[in-house]
N, C-alpha and C positions, 0 to 999 in steps of 0.2 A: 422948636425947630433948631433954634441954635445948641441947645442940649444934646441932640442925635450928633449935629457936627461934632461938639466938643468929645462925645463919645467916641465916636469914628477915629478923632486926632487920638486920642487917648493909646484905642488900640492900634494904631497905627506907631506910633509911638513903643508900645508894649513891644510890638514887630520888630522893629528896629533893634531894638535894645536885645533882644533875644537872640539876632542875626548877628548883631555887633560884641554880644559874649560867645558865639559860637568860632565869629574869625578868630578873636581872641586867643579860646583855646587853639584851634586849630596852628593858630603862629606859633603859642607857645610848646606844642608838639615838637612842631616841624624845627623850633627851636631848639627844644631839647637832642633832638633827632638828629639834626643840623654838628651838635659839639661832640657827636658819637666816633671812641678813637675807632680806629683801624682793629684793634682787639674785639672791641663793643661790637664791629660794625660784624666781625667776619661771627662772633657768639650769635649776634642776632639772625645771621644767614641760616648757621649751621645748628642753630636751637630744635629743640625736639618737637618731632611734626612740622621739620623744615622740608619735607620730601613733598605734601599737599600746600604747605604755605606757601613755598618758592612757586608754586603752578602760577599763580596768580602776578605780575609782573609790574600792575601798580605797587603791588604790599613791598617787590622787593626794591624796589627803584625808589620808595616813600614817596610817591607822588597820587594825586591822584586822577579819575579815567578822563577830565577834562582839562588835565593837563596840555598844551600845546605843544607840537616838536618840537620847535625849539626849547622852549625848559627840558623837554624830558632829555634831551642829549645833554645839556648841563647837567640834569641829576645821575646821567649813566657817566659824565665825564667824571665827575668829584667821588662817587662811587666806587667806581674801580679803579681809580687814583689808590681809593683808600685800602681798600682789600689786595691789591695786585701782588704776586708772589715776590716780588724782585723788593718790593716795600715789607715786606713779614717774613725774611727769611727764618724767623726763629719759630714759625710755627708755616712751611713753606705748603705742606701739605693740607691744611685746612685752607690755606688762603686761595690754593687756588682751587678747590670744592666750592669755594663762595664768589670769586671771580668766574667762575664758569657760570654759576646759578645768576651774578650782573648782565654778563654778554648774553646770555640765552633769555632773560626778561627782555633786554632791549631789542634784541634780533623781531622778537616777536610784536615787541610794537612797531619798528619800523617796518617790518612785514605788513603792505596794508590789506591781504589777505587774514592776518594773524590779528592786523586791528582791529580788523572789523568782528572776527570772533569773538576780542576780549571786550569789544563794547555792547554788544549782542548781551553776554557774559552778564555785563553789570545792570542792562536796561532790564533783564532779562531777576536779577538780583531786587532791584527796586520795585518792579512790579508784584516778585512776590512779596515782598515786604509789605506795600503799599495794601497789597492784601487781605493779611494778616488783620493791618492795625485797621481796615474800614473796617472788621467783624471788631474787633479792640471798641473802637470808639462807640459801634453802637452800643455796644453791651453797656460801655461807660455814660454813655448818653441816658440808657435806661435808668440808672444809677444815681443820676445828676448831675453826673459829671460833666464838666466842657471840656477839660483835657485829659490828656496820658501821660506816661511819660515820657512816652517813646516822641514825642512832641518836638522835647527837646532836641535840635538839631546834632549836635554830637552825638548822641544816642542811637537817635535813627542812622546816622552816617556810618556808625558803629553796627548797624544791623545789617546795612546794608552789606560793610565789610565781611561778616559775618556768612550771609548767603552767598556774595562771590566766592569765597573761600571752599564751600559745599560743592556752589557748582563747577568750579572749579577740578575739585578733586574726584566729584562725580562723572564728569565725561570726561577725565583723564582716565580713569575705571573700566569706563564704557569701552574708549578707544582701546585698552591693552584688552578687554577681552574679544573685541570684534580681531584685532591683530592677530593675540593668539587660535582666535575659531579660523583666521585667513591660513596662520600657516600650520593649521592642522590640515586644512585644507588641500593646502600645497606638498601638503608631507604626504596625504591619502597620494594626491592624483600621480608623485611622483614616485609611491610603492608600485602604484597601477602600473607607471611605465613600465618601472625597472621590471615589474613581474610578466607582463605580457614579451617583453624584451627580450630577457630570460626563457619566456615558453618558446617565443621564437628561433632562439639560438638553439635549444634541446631539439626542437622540432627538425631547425639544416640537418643539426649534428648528424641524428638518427637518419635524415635521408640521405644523407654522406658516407655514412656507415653503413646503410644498408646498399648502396651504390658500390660501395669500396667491396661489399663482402659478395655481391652477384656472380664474379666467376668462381669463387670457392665455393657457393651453394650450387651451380649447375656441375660443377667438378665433382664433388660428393654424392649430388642425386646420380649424377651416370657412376658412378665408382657402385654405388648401391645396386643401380640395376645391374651391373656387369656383374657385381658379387652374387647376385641373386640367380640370375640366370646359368651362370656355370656351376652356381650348388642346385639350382632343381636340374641340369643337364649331367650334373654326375650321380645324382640320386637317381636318375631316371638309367642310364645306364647301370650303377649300382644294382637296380632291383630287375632288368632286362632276363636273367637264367630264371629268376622267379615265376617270373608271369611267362617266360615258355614252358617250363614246367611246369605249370600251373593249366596253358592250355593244353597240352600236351594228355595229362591224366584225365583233363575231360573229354577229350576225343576219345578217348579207349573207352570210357565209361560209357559210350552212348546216352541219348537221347531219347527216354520214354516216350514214346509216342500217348496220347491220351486218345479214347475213344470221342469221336464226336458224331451228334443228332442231326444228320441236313432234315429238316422235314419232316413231313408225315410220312409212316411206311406202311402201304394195307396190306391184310391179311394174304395168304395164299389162296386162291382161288382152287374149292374140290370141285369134281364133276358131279353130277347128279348120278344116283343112280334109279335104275327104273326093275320092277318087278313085274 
């Protein structure tokens, strides 16, 4: 019995010591982190695939997601202390690309709408992690393994950093393309306007124009019928000696009478005669 305690203590012991080299490193990070010039500090902002790494707001502020307020505005004071343009004038333009990328980290933690996404973010980050290594371990289990390596607290802390960073830059992704689908959106519905807009002004126009043009088309039709009429009343008089001459020769010519049938007609009736 007292074998199982000693065991117990042992790992218990093992625990600690595993927990107490992970703060370790972790100081000495934050330490190395900690003595980074204003040069160092504005390469690290602005380093390549600083466009997804800046999303993530613990990576840029070096803290991390169970940081307290309070510290985090000390690590956003000393921060942009360091980077601030008016402190790097001799590189003014980069410093303040990496001074905008400090206040927009912190904007977003203080935002407690924006907190609550970026802790979502990480819980969100650990559990896939956490994942991953339960399929990890069994496999290692099978194996005869008791541990991984992902074990190791730095490690895992390091994966975890790894999947914020993804998801991160994943529904930053997400978000510009639902953006740009919105204002395609807004570009369609505001062609629709401008076009139905457009057919409606064409549409007054033309009933403006044809408004505007009604006494010159009732002016024109009677001008036509006026023209029309005194050309068939001079054509009609034109051809007047025509058609008297004309009836004239048929009077003189008479009119053949045609023989016609009323009826049955009987024979002549002769008398008889007698001998």
């Amino acid at each position: 019995m007292a074998t199982g305690k000693e065991e117990k203590k042992d790992d218990t012991n093992e625990d600690e010591g595993t927990f107490d080299q992970f703060l370790s490193e972790v100081k000495q990070i934050e330490k190395r982190d900690s003595v980074l010039t204003s040069a160092q500090q504005i390469d690290r902002l602005l380093r390549p695939g600083s466009k997804y790494a800046n999303l993530n707001p613990y990576d840029v502020l070096m803290i991390d997601p169970e940081t307290p307020p309070e510290q985090i505005r000390k690590a956003y004071r000393k921060l942009s202390f360091l980077v601030h343009p008016d402190k790097n004038i001799e590189a003014r333009e980069r410093a303040e690309n990496a001074f905008e990328a400090v206040n927009k980290a912190y904007k977003m933690l203080d935002d407690p709408e924006q907190l609550e996404y970026c802790k979502g973010v990480w819980e969100e980050a650990k559990a896939t992690v956490d994942s991953k290594l339960k399929e990890k371990r069994k496999i290692a289990k099978k194996d005869g393994k008791e541990n991984i390596e992902e074990d190791d607290p730095a490690k895992y802390k390091q994966l975890v950093h790894n999947a914020m960073m993804k998801l991160f830059a994943d529904y930053d992704i997400k978000k510009q393309q639902m953006e740009e689908r919105e204002a395609n959106e807004r570009k369609r519905q505001k062609d629709l306007e401008e076009e139905e807009q457009a057919k409606a002004k064409r549409e007054k126009e033309m009933k403006e124009q044809w408004e505007s043009d009604r006494v010159e088309r009732i002016t024109s039709w009677r001008d036509f019928q006026s023209k029309r009429e005194k050309e068939m009343k001079e054509q009609w008089e034109s051809d007047r000696v025509e058609r008297i001459t004309s009836w004239r020769d048929f009077q003189s010519k008479g009119v053949k009478k045609s023989k016609k049938i009323f009826g049955y007609k009987p024979p002549k009736h002769r008398q008889e005669k007698r001998t």
